[in-house]
C-alpha positions as CSV (number, residue, x, y, z in Angstrom):
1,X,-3.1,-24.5,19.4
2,X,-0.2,-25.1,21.7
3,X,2.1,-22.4,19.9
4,X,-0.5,-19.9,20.7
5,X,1.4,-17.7,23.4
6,X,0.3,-14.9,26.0
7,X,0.8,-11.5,24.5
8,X,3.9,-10.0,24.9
9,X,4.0,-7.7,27.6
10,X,4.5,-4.8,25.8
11,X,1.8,-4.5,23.9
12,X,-0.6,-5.5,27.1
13,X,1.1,-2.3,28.6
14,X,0.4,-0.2,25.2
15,X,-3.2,-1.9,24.8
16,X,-4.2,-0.5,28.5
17,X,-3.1,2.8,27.6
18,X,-4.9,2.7,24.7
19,X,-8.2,1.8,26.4
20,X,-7.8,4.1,29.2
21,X,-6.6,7.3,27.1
22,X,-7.4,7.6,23.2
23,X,-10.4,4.8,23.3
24,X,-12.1,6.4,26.7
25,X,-11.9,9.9,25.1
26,X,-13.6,8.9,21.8
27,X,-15.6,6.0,23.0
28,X,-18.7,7.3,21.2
29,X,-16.6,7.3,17.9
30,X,-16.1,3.7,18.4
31,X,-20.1,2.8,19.2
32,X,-21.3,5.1,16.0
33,X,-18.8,3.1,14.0
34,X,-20.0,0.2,14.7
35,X,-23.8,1.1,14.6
36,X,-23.5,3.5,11.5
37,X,-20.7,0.9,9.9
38,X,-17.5,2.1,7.9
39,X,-18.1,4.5,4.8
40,X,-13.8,5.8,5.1
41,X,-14.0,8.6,1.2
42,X,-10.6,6.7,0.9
43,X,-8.6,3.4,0.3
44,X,-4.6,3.6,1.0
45,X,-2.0,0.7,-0.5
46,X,1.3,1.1,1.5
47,X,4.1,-0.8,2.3
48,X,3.7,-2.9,5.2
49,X,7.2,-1.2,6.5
50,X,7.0,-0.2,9.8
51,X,7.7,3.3,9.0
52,X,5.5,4.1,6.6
53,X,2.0,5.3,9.0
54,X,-0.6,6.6,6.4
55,X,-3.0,6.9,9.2
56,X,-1.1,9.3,10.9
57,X,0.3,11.0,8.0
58,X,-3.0,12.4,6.4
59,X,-4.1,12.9,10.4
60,X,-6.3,10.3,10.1
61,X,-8.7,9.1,13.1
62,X,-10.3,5.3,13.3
63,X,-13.3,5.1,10.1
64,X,-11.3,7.6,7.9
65,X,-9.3,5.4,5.9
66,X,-9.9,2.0,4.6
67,X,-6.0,0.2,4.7
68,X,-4.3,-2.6,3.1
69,X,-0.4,-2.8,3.4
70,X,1.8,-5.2,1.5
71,X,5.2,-5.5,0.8
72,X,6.4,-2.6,-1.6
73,X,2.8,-1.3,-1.7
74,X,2.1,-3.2,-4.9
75,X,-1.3,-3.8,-6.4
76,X,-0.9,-7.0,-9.0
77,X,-3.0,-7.1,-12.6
78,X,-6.1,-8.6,-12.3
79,X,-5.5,-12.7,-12.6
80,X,-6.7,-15.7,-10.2
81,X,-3.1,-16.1,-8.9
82,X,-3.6,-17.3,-5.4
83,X,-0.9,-15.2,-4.0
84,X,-2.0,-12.4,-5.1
85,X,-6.0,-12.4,-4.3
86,X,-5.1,-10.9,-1.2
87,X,-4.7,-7.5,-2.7
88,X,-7.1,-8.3,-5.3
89,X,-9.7,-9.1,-3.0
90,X,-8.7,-5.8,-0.9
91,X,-9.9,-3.6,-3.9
92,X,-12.6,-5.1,-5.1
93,X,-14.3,-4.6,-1.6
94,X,-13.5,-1.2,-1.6
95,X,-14.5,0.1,-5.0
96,X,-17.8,-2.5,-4.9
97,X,-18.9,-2.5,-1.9
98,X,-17.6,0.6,0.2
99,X,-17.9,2.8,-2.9
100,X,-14.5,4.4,-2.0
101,X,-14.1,7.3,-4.0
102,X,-9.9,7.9,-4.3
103,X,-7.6,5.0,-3.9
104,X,-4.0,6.6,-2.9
105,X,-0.8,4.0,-3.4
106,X,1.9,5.2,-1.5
107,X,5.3,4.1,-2.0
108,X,8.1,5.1,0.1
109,X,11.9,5.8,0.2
110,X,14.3,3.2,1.9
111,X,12.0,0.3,1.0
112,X,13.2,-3.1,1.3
113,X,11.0,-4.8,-1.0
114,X,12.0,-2.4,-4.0
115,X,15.4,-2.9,-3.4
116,X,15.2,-6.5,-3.0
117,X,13.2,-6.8,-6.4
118,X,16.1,-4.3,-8.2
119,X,18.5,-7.4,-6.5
120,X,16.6,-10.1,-8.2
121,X,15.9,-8.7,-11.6
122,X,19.5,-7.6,-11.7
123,X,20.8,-11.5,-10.4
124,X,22.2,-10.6,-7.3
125,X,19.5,-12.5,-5.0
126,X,19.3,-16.1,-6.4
127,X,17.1,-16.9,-3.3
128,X,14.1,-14.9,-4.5
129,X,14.2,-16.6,-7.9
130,X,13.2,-20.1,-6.0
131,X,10.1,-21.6,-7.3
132,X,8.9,-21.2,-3.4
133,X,9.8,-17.8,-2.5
134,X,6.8,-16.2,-1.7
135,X,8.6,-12.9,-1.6
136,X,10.1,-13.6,-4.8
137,X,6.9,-14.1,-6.7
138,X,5.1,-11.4,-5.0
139,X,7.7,-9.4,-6.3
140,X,7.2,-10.4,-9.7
141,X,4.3,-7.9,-9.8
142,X,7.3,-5.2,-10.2
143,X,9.7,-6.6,-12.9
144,X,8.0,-4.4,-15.9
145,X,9.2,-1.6,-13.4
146,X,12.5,-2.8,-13.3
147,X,12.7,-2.8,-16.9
148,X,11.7,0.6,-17.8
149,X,14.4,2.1,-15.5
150,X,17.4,-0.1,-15.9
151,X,20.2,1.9,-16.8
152,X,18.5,5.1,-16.5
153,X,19.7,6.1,-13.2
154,X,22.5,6.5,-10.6
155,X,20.3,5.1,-8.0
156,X,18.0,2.3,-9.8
157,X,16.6,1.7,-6.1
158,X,15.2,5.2,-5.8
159,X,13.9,5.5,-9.4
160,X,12.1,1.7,-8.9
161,X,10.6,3.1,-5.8
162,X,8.2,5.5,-7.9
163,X,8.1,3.0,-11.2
164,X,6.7,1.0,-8.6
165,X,3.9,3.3,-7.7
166,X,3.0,4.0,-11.8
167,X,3.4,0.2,-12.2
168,X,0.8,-0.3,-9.7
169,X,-1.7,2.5,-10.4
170,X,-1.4,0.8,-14.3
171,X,-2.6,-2.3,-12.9
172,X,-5.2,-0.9,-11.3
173,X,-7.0,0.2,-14.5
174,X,-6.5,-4.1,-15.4
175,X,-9.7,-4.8,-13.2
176,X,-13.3,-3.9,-14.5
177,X,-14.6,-2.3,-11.4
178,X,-11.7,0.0,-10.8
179,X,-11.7,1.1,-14.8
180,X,-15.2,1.5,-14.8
181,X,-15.9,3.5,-11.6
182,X,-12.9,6.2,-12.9
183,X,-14.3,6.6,-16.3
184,X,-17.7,7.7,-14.8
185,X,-16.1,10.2,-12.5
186,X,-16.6,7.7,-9.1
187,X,-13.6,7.3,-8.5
188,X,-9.6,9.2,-8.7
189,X,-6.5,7.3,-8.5
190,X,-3.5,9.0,-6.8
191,X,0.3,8.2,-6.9
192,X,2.7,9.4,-3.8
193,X,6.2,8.9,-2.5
194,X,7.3,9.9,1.0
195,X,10.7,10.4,2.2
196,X,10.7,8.9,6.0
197,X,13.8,10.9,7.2
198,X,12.9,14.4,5.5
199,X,8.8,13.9,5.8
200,X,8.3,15.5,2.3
201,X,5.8,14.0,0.1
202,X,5.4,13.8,-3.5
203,X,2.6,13.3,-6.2
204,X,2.4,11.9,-9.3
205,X,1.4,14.7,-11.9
206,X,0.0,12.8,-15.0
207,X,0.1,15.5,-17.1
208,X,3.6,16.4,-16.5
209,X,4.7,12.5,-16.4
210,X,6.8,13.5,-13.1
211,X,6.2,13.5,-9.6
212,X,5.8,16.9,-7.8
213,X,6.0,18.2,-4.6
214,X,2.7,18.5,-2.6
């Protein structure tokens, strides 16, 4: 594949400092991972944002957490819509096969995704209404969201950031596996929002219908 290129040099440089310094002090983490395989309590749905670092956030180390990061940390309902399997496909190995026992979607402030779905639903980004926008239709998964809080706030953006989160723990319950494994107690769902510039993190609270501080 000719437009295969070297890696950058960079990440060569960061690579070797990994290997010499965090891999060569928990080498033996690495082996027993890979001889005693993954079994991470946990599954986290973020936003592929360069910002948002669950991992380091809940002080995770390599084995803790199983990961999957999309734009706007959306999960979709359960359908065999191609460009959405991804995500699909994500869960279903989680909850089946790794027996996860919380899945955590964690939404963020700032996010471009959000804002560019509050853009399209409210006509102000033609471009991701084209047929072929990828990012468009991905973002399709959101528009209930953008419904329910149209009008009912001075920053839209902000509010669709955690109607996002609610939209997605919703669809959640769509698929079998997931509905099945909370209503026997296997498994807890958990909605949060983190400011990036202020680090303070919020929770859904079901029974107040608001999110909390944690």
């Amino acid at each position: 594949m000719q437009n295969v290129q070297v890696l950058p040099q960079f990440l060569t440089e960061r690579y070797r400092d990994w290997k010499e310094g965090s891999y060569a002090a928990n080498s033996q983490l690495f082996e027993r991972l890979v001889s005693d395989g993954q079994h991470p309590p946990a599954m986290i749905i973020s936003c592929a944002d360069s910002r948002v670092d669950s991992v380091a956030l809940f002080g995770g180390a390599p084995g803790d957490f199983f990961l999957h990061r999309n734009v706007a940390n959306l999960v979709p309902a359960n359908s065999d819509d191609p460009i959405r399997l991804c995500t699909s496909s994500a869960i279903e190995y989680a909850v089946t096969a790794l027996k996860i026992r919380h899945i955590v979607v964690l939404g963020h402030s700032g996010c471009g995704g959000v804002a560019g779905c509050h853009a399209m639903c409210s006509g102000d980004a033609p471009e991701l209404e084209a047929a072929d926008s990828n990012v468009g239709r991905w973002l399709d998964v959101l528009r209930p969201g953008y419904d329910r809080i149209k009008g009912s706030s001075d920053d839209e953006v902000a509010a669709l950031e955690k109607e996002g989160i609610l939209v997605s723990l919703e669809n959640l319950m769509s698929y079998t596996f997931v509905k099945d494994a909370v209503e026997s107690g296997d498994l807890s769902l958990h909605g949060l929002w983190i400011d990036i510039a202020s680090g303070s993190l919020l929770q859904y609270d079901s029974s107040a219908k608001e999110f909390v501080q944690v």
